[in-house]
N, C-alpha and C positions, 0 to 999 in steps of 0.2 A: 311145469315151470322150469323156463331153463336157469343155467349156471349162473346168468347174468340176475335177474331178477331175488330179487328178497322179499319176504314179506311178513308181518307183524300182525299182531292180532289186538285192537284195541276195544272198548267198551265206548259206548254210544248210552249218553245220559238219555233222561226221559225228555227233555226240551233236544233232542236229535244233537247235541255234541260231541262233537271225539277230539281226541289230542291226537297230534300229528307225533309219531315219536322223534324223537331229538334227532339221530341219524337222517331220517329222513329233512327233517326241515333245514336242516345244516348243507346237505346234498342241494337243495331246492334253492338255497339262499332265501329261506323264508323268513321276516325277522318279526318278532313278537314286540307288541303287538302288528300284525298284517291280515293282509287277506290274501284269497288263495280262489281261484275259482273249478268249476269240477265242469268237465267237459267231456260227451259221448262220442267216445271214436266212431267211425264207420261198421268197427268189427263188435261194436256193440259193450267194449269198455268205459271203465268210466277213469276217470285220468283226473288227479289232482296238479293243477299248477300255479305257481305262485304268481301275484300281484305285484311286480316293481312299481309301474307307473302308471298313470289314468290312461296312457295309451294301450296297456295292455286289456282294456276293458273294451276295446272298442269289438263291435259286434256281439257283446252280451246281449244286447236286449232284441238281436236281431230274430223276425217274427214274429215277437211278443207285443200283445195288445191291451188296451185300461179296457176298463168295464164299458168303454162304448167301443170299443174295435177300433182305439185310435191307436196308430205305430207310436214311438216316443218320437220319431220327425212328425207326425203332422200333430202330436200335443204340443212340440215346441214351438210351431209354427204357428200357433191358435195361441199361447202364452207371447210371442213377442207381436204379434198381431194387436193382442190385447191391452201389453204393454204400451205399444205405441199410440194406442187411441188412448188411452189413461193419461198419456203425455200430452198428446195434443189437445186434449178438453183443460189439462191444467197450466196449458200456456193460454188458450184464448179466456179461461177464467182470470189472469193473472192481468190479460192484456185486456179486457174488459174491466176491470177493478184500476187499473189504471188510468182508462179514458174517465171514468166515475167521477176519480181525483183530479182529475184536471179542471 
């Protein structure tokens, strides 16, 4: 470990919890409550970093599949799909109940 690095030794509750210690989350601009995500270097570390904004999430879910082997683009893709026929059955319900009342 060089001169640069420090390191802390923390306890891991039985639900997998740790506390980040204060130096550390103060360094990180982590703010409590937040989130923080953990990412595997190439040299096979594991590297905590902190969550400012929703754009810092992007490529989380990158690879990762549901229970059917769907990306989270073609889940969404199949949820506004679905959305839009949900919409368009309750316009021509709406516009059918109209002509009824005429």
């Amino acid at each position: 470990m060089s001169k640069s690095e420090s390191e802390k030794v923390v306890s891991v509750s039985s639900r997998g919890q740790a506390t980040i210690p204060k130096e550390f989350r103060e360094e990180l601009e982590i703010e409590t409550p937040g989130r923080v995500k953990f990412v595997r270097t190439d040299e096979g570390e594991i590297v905590v970093r902190p969550i400012h904004s929703v754009t810092d999430l992007r490529g989380v879910l990158s690879g990762k599949t549901d229970e059917r082997g769907r990306s989270a683009v073609e889940r969404l893709r199949e949820e506004r799909a679905s959305d839009r026929a949900s919409e368009e059955a309750l316009r021509q319900r709406y516009a059918d109940d109209e002509e009824s009342d005429a």
